[in-house]
C-alpha positions as CSV (number, residue, x, y, z in Angstrom):
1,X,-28.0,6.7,8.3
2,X,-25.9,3.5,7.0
3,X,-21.8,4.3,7.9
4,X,-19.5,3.3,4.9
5,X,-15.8,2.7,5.1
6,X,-15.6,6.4,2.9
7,X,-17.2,7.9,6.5
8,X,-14.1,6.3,8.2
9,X,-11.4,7.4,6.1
10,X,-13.0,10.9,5.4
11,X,-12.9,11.7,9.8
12,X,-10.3,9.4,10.8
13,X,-6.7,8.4,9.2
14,X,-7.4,9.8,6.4
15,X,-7.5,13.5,7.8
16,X,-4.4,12.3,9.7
17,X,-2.1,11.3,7.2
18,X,-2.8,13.5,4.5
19,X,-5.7,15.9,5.0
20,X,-7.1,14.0,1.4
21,X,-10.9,13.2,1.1
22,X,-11.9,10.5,-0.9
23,X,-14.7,11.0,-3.5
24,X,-16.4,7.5,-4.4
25,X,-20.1,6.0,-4.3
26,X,-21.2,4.7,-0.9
27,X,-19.2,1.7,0.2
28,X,-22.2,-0.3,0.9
29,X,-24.2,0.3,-2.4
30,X,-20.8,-1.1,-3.9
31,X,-20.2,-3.9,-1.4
32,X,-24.1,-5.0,-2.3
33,X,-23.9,-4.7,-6.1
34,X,-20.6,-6.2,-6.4
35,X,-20.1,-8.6,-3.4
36,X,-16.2,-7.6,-2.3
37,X,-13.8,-9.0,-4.6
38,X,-10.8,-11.0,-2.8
39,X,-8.0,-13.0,-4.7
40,X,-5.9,-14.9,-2.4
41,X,-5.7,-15.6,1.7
42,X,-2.2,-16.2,3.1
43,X,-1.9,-16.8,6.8
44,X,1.1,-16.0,8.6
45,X,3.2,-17.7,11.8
46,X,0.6,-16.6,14.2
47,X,-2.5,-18.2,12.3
48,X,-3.7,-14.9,11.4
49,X,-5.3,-14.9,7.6
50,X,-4.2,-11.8,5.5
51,X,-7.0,-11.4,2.3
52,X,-5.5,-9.5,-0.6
53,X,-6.9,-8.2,-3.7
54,X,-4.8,-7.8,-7.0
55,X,-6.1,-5.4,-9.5
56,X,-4.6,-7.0,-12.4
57,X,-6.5,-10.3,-11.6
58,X,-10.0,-8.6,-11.5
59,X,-11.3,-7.6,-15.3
60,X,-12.7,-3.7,-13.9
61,X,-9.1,-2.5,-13.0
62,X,-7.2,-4.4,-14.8
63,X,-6.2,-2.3,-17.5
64,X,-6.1,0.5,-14.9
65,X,-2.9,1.6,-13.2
66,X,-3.1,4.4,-10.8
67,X,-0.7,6.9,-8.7
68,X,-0.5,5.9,-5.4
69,X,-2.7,7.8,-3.0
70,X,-5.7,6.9,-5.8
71,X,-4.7,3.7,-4.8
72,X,-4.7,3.4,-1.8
73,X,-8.2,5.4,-1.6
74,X,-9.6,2.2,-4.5
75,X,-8.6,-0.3,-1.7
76,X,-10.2,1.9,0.9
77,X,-13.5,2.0,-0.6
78,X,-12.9,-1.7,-0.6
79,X,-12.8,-1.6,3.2
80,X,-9.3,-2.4,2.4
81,X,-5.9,-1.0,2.2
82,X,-3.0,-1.1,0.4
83,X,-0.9,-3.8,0.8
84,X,1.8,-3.0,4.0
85,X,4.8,-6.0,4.2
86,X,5.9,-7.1,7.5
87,X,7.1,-10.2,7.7
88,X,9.6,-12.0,5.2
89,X,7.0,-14.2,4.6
90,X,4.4,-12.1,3.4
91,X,7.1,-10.1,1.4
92,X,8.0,-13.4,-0.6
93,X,3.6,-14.6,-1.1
94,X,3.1,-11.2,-2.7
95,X,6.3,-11.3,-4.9
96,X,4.9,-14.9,-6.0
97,X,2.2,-13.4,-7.3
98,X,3.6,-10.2,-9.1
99,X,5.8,-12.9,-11.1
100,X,3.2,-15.4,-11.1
101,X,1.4,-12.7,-13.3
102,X,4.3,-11.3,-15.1
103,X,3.4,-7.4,-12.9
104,X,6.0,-5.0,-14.0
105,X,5.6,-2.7,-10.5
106,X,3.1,-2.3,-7.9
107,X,2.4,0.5,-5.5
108,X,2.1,-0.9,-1.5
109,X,1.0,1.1,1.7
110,X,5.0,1.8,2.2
111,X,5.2,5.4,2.4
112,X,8.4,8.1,3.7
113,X,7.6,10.3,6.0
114,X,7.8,13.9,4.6
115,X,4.7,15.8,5.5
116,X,3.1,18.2,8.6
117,X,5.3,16.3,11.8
118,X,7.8,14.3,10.6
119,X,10.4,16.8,11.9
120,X,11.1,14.2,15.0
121,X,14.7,13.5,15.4
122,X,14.1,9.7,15.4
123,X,12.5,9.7,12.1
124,X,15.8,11.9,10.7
125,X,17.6,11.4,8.0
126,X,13.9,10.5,6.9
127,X,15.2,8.6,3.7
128,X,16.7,6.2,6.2
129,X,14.4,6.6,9.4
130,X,11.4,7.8,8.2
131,X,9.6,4.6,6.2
132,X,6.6,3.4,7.3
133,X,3.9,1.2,6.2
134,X,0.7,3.6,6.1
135,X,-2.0,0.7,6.4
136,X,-0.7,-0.6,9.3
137,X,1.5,2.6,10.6
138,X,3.9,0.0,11.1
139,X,7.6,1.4,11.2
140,X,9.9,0.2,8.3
141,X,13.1,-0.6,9.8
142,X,16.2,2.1,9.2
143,X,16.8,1.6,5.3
144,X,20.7,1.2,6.4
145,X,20.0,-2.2,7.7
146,X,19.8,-4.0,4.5
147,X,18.2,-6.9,6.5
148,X,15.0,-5.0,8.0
149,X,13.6,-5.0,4.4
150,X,14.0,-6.3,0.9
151,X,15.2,-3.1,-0.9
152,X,17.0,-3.3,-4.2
153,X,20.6,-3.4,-4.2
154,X,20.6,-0.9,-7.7
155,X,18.2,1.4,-9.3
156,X,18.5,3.8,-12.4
157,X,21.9,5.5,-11.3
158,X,23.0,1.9,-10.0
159,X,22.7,2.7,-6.5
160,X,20.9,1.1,-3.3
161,X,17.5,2.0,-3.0
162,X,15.9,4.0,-1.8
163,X,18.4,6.6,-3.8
164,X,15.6,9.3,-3.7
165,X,16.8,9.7,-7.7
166,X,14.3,11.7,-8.9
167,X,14.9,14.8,-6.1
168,X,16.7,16.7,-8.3
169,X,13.9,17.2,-11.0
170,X,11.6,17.9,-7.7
171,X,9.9,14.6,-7.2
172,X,10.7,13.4,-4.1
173,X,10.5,9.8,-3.9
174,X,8.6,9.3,-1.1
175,X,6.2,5.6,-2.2
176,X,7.6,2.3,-1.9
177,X,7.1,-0.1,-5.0
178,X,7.8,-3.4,-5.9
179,X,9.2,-3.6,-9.1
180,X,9.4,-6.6,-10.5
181,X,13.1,-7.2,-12.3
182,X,13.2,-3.5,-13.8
183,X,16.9,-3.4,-13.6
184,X,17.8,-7.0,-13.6
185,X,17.6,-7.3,-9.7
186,X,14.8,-9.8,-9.4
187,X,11.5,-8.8,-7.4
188,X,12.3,-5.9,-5.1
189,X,11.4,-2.7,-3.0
190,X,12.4,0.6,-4.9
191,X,11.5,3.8,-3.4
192,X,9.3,5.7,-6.5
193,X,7.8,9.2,-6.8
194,X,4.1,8.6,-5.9
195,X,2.8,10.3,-8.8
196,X,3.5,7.1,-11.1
197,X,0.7,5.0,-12.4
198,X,0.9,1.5,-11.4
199,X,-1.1,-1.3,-11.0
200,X,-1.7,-2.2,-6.9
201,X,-2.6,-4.7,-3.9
202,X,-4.9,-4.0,-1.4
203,X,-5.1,-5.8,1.7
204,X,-8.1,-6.3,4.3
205,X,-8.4,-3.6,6.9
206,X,-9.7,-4.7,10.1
207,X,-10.4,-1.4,11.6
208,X,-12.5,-0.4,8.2
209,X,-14.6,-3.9,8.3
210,X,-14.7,-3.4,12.2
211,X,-16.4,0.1,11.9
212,X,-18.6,-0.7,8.8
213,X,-19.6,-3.7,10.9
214,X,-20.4,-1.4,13.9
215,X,-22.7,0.7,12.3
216,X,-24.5,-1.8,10.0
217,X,-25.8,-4.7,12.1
218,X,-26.1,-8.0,10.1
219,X,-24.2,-6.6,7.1
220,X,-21.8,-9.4,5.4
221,X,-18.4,-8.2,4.4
């Protein structure tokens, strides 16, 4: 029986992170009926090449905008994830592109950590601590070093992100977007409740094309 990158996140990271199971066709009838779409190659300092995908650029999604864990699940399927920003560099190609194509917001892989174990003192206060990128489970640096990240200096109540503004009806803001001049502050990181629709990037996973490659000899990705 053929493994698809749905097997992976279904009894790996997936189960982790959020105990969510994704619900799609097989990976690999997709990945052979559609060829996987990519948009764009940027490769950083080191010479490694990061492949993106911009749902906006490709005519299936892009009238669609999504919440964010059905967005990252759609990059998933992909053997891809959504986008995670850790180097200056990559930041400013990927905020290129959301002007380039006049994007209001997008959802990324930046997620707060809030769920089953983020009790650990060194992830406390977790709106300042506790950001992380979830498709590389990289660590965000502490949101009170303005220079670890390219967070918004304003937001709705015309504070520093990530202000967390919506807590108070309940809706803990606990997704990173990039939103793209929303309140006159040029293309930045705002810290947004995760139930938003949105448009999204999706980035290649190396451990998804690694364990579809695996378990399907010969297969081109």
């Amino acid at each position: 029986m053929k493994a698809s990158c749905k097997d992976w996140v279904g009894t790996r990271r997936l189960r982790v992170l959020l105990s969510t199971v994704v619900e799609a066709r097989d990976i690999l009838e997709l990945l052979l009926e559609e060829r996987r779409v990519r948009h764009a190659t940027y490769r950083d300092a080191r010479g490694v090449a990061h492949t993106y995908f911009f749902s906006w650029e490709h005519a299936a999604t892009r009238s669609i905008e999504v919440d964010w864990l059905d967005a990252r699940n759609i990059c998933r399927r992909h053997c891809m994830d959504a986008v995670s920003l850790e180097t200056p560099q990559e930041n400013e190609f990927i905020k290129q592109r959301i002007s380039r194509g006049n994007v209001r917001y997008i959802w990324t892989s930046g997620r707060k950590c809030n769920f089953n174990g983020c009790d650990r003192p060194d992830l406390q206060p977790s709106n300042v601590n506790g950001w992380f990128w979830s498709g590389s489970g990289a660590k965000i640096g502490p949101t009170s070093q303005r220079n670890t990240g390219d967070w918004s200096a304003t937001g709705g109540f015309g504070q520093a992100q990530p202000d967390n503004r919506e807590a108070p009806q309940g809706n803990d803001e606990s997704c990173l977007s990039i939103l793209n001049n929303f309140y006159n502050d040029g293309v930045k990181w705002h810290d947004v409740a995760c139930h938003h629709l949105k448009p999204f990037v999706c980035e290649d996973s190396d451990e998804l094309l690694n364990f579809v490659r695996s378990r399907n000899p010969g297969i081109r990705l």
